[in-house]
C-alpha positions in Angstrom: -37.9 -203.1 79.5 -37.1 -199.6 81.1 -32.6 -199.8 82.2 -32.1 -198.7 85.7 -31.0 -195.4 84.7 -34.5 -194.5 83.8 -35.6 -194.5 87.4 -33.2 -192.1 88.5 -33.6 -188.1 89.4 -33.2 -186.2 86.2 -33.2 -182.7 84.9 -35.5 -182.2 81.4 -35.8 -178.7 80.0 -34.5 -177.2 83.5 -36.8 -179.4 85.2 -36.2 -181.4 88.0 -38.0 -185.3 87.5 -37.4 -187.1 91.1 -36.5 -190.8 91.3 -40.7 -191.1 92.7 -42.2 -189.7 89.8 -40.1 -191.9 87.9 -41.5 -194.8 89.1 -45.0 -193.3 88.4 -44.2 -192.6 84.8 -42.6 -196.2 84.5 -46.3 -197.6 86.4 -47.8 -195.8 83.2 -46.4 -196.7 80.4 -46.5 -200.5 81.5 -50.4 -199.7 81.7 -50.5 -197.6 77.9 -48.4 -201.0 76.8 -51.1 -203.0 78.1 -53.5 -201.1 76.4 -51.8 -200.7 73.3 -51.2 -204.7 73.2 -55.3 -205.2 73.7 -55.4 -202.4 70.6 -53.4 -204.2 68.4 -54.6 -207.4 69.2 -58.3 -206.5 68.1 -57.2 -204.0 65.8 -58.5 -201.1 67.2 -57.3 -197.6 66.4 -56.3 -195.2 69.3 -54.6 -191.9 69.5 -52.7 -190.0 71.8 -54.0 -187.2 73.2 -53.8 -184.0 75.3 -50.2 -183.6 76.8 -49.2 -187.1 75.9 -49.5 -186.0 72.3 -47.9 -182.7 72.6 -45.0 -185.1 74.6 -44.3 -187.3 71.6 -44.4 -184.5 69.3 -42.6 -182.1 71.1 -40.1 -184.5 73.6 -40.4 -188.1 72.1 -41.9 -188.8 75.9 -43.0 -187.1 78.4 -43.4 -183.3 79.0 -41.1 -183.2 82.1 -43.5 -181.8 83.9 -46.7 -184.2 83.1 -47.8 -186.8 85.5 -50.2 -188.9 83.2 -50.8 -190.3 80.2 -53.7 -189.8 78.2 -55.3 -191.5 74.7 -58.7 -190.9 73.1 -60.3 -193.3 70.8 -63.7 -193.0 68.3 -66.6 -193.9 69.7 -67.0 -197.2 68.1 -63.3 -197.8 68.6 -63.8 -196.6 72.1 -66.7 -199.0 72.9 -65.2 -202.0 71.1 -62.0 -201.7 73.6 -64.6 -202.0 76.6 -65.6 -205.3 74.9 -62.1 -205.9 74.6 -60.6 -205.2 78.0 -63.8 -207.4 79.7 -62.7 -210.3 76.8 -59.3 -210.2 78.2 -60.3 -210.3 81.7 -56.4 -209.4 82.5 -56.5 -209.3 87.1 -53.2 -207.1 86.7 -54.8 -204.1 85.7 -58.0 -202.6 87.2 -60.3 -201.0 84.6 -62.2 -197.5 85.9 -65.7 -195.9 84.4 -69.2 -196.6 84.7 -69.0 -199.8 82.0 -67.3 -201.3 84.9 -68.7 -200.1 87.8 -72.2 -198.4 88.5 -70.8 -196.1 91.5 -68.1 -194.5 88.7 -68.0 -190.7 88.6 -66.2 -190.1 85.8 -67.4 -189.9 82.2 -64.6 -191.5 80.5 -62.6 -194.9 81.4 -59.1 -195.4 83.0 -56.9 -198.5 83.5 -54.7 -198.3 86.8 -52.5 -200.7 88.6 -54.7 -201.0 91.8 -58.1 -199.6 93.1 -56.6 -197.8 96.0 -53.8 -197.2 98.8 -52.2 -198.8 100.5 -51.5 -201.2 97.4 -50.0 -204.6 98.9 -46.5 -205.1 98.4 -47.4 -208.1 95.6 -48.9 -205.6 93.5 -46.2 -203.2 93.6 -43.9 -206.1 93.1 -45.5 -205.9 89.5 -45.3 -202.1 88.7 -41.8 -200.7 89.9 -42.2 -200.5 93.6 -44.5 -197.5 93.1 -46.5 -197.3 96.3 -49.5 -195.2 94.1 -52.4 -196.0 92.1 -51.3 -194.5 88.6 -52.7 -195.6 85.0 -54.0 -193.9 81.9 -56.6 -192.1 81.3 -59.2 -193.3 77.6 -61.6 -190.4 76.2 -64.1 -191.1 74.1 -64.2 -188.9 70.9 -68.0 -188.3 69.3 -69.5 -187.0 66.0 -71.3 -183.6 66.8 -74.0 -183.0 64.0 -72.8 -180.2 61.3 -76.5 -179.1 61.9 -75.9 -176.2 64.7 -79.6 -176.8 65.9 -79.3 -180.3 66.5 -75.6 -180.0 68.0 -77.1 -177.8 70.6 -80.0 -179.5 71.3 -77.4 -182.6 72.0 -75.2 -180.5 74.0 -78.2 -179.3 76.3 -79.8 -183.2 76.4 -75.6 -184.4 77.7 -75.7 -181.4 80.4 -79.2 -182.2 81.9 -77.5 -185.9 82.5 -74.2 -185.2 83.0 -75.3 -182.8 86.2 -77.4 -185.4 87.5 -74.4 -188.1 87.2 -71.9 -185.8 88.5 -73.6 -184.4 91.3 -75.5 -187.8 92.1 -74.4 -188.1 95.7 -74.2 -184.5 96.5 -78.3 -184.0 95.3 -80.8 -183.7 98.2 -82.8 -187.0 97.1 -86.5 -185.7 96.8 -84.7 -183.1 94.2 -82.9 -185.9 92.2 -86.0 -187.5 92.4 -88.0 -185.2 90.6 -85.3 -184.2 88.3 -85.1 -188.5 87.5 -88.8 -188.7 86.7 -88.6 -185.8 84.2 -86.3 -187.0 81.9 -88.0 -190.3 82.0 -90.8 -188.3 81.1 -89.2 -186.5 78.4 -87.0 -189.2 77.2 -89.3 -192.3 77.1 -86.9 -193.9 79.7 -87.2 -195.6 83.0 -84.6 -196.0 85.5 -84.1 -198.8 88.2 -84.1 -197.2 91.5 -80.8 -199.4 93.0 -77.4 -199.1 93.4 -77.0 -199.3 89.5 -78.7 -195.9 88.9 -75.6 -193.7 88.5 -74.2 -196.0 86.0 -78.0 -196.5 84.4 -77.9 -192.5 84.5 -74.3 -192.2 82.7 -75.0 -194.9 80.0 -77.9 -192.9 79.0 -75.6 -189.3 78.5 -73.2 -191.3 76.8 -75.9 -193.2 74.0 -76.7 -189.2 73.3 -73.4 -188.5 73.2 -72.7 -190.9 70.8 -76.2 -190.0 68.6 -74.8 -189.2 64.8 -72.3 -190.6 63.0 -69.4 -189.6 60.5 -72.0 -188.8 57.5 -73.8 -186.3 59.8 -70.6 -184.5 60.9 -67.6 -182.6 60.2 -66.1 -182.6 63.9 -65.4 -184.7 66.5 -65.3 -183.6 70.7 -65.3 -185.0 73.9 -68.9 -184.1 74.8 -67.8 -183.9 78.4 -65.2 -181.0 77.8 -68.2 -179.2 76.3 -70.8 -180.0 79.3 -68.1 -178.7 81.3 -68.2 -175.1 79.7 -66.1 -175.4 76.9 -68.8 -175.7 74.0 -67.5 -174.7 70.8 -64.8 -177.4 71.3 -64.3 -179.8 68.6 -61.6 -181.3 66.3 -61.7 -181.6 62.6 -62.4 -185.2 61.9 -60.0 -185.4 59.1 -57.5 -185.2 61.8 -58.4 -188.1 62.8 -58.5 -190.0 60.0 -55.2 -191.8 60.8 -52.3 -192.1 62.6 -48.5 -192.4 62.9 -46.4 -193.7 65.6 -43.7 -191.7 67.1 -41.5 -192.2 70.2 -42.8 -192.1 73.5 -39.8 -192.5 75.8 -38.9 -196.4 75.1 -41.9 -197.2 73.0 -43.9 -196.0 70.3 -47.3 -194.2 70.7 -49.9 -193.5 67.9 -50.4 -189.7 67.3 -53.3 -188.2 64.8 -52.3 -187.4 61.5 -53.5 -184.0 62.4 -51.4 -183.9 65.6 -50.0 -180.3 64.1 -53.5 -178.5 63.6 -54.4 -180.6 67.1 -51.7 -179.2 68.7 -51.8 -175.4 67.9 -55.6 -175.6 68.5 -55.2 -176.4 72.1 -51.9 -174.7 72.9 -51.0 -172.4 70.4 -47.3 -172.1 69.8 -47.2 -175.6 71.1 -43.4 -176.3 69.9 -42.5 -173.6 72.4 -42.3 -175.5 75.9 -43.6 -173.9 79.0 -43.5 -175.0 82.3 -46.7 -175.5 84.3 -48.1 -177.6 86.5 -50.7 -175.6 87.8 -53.4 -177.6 85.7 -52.7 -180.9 87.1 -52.1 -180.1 90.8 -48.5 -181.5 90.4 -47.9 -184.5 91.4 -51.4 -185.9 91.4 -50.2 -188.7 94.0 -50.0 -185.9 96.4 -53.3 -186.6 98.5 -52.1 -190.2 98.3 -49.1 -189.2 99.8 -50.3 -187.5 102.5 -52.9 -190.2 103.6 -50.2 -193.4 103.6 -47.8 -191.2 105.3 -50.4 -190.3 107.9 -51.3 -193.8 108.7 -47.6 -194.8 109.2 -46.7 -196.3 105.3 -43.3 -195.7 104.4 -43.1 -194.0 100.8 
């Protein structure tokens, strides 16, 4: 249980934290201690990733100037945890991604505190007072095929979906039409035309996304980081291969035995902190912000 000192306004490495973001941290790490609980519960291996990782390594919590959380899991971890959080059925947390909800737009899952503003005042009794929505976000890590043929050919199969699913409402409809009945052609598929074919649509990039397995590989990605330009990206898997906890804040978060090699391949002299917040849009609740201020909320 976070002291009251926690929630107050607080200078980190020359960086101002206000008393609001505070409670949006606190909102996420009750959510990653949710998770984590469902983890350990079902034994299922996670790992912290992006600037969550560097976080722990680097700050033993948050980078002073993040705003989220983020953990990735293997595939088979990944989709176990989805079996996991609908087992659990827990109505305190609200559980995002297309294995949830056929209208998703996102190809990875989140767990948040609420769906959307304004959240009612019994919800927010439960997370802090935070007037946001504000969870973690869960990637999916994949086996990409040490054959260089094949891992393109999987690559250009994901993008030819992942389009479709993230463009699906902005698509003139005889165009996603046509585009629809040639990959049913080419991939022995049919899809049900109803308000499930998004999610239909994103299932299918995620069963090629998850295609080979450890034998067949000697990396791991996030195929979506690759659709979305980035394609050489991939981790050693022996990085992977297990993890240790290290402080996150006021509880402990699982980091890849890796997490060096991790760190200095996505940030280079990682131990080095640098202020940005550029990549996030800083604070992320902004737009939320804005729209419950508009309507007459007090925040």
């Amino acid at each position: 249980m976070m002291n009251s000192d926690f929630f107050k306004e607080e200078v980190r490495e020359g960086f101002c934290i206000s008393a609001e973001m505070k409670k949006v941290w606190a909102v996420e790490m009750k959510v990653l201690s949710f998770v984590i609980s469902v983890c350990k519960k079902y034994d299922i291996p996670y790992f912290a990733d992006y600037g969550t990782l560097l976080g722990a390594v680097r700050h033993k919590g948050f980078i002073p100037w993040d705003d989220d959380i983020d953990i990735c899991l293997k595939r088979s971890d990944y989709m176990r945890l989805i079996e996991a959080f609908k087992k659990e059925n827990n109505t305190d947390y609200v559980y995002n991604g297309f294995y949830f909800s056929d209208t998703s737009g996102q190809p990875f899952m989140s767990v948040s505190d609420y769906t959307g503003v304004p959240i009612p005042a019994s919800v927010q009794e439960k997370f802090f007072g935070c007037p946001y929505v504000a969870g973690i976000d869960i990637y999916p890590l994949d086996y990409v095929p040490r054959d260089s043929e094949l891992a393109g050919l999987q690559l250009n199969m994901y993008v030819a979906l992942y389009d479709i699913a993230i463009r699906f409402y902005e698509i003139p409809r005889q165009e996603l039409e046509d585009n629809l009945g040639q990959i049913e052609q080419i991939y022995n598929v049919k899809f049900v035309r109803d308000n499930t074919l998004r999610g239909q649509i994103w299932r299918l990039a995620d069963s090629i996304a998850a295609m080979f397995n450890e034998e067949e590989s000697d990396k791991l990605t996030f195929l979506a980081r690759n659709a979305q330009g980035d394609a050489g990206f991939g981790y050693n898997k022996e990085w992977y291969d297990s993890s240790v906890d290290m402080k996150f804040e006021d509880m402990d978060i699982a980091v890849p035995c890796g997490y060096d090699d991790i760190l200095t391949m996505l940030y280079g002299d990682y131990k080095v902190p640098v202020c940005n917040t550029s990549s996030h849009n800083y604070p992320f609740y902004a737009k939320q912000k804005e729209f419950l201020l508009e309507n007459g909320y007090e925040v």
